[in-house]
C-alpha positions, 0 to 999 in steps of 0.5 A: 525556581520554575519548575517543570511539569509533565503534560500528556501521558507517555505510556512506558516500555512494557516491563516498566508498565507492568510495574507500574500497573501492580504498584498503582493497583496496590496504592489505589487499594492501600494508599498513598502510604504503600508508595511512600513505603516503596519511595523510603526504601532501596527498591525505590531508588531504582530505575524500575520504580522511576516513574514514583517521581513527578520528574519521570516521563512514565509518573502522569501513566503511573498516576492516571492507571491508580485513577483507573483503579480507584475508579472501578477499572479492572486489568481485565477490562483493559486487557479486552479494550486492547485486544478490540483494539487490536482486532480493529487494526488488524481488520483495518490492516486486512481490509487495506490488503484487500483493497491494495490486492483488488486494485492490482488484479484489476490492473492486471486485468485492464493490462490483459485486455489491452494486450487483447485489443493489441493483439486483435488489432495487429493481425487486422492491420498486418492483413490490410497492409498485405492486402495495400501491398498485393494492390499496389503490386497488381497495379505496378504489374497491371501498369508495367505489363500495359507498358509493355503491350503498348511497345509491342503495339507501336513495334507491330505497328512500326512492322506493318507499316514497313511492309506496306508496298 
């Protein structure tokens, strides 16, 4: 017969965790013999107190939090633990939101200031093209009233001559 054996500590849901953290403070106080004595009874046999069996996923928790007690560890002392650890995310958490808030008004930013440069460049660019424009009509006008003279010129020419004795 093989038997399976749990590796790794699986922390339980909270309320079971609360059991199981009174039940190993009172066995590292009182003994083995406290859990033998909620094992025998009723209460033993209940989901609530699962993780008293090496078969539970919760038992390594159960039998490393009376390590802990046995040791000296306090409820306290795990309590301050987690609320660092907590305040530690916390910060961590906050830090990344400003990070990722940063990020976006510098974005925002490099958008405003190319819509800048656009809007600076398009006024320039509309002028020079109306100034390109008003040339090239002058010269077309210039050209077109050049044409005309240069008619005039050979009519008057073509006039004078027929008049000519």
């Amino acid at each position: 017969i093989t038997t399976m054996g749990i590796t790794g500590i699986i922390r339980p849901p909270p309320d079971i965790r609360t059991v199981a953290d009174r039940t190993a403070l009172f066995v590292s106080k009182n003994g083995r013999a406290f859990e033998n004595k909620i094992l025998n009874s009723a209460k033993g046999k209940t989901p609530k107190f699962a993780f008293l069996h090496e078969t539970s996923p919760f038992h390594a928790y159960y039998e490393n939090r009376i390590r802990f007690y046995l040791e000296g560890g306090t409820d306290e002392e795990e309590k301050k633990k987690e609320e660092e650890e907590k305040l530690m995310l916390k910060k961590k958490e906050e830090e990344e939101r400003e990070r990722l808030e940063i990020k976006e008004k510098e974005e925002a930013a490099k958008k405003r200031e190319a819509a800048k440069k656009a809007s600076a460049v398009d006024p320039v660019a509309r002028a020079l093209l109306a100034c390109r424009t008003k040339i090239g009509d002058a010269r077309r006008g210039d050209a077109a009233a050049g044409d005309k003279d240069s008619n005039k010129d050979v009519e008057t020419s073509a006039m004078q001559s027929n008049n000519m004795p």
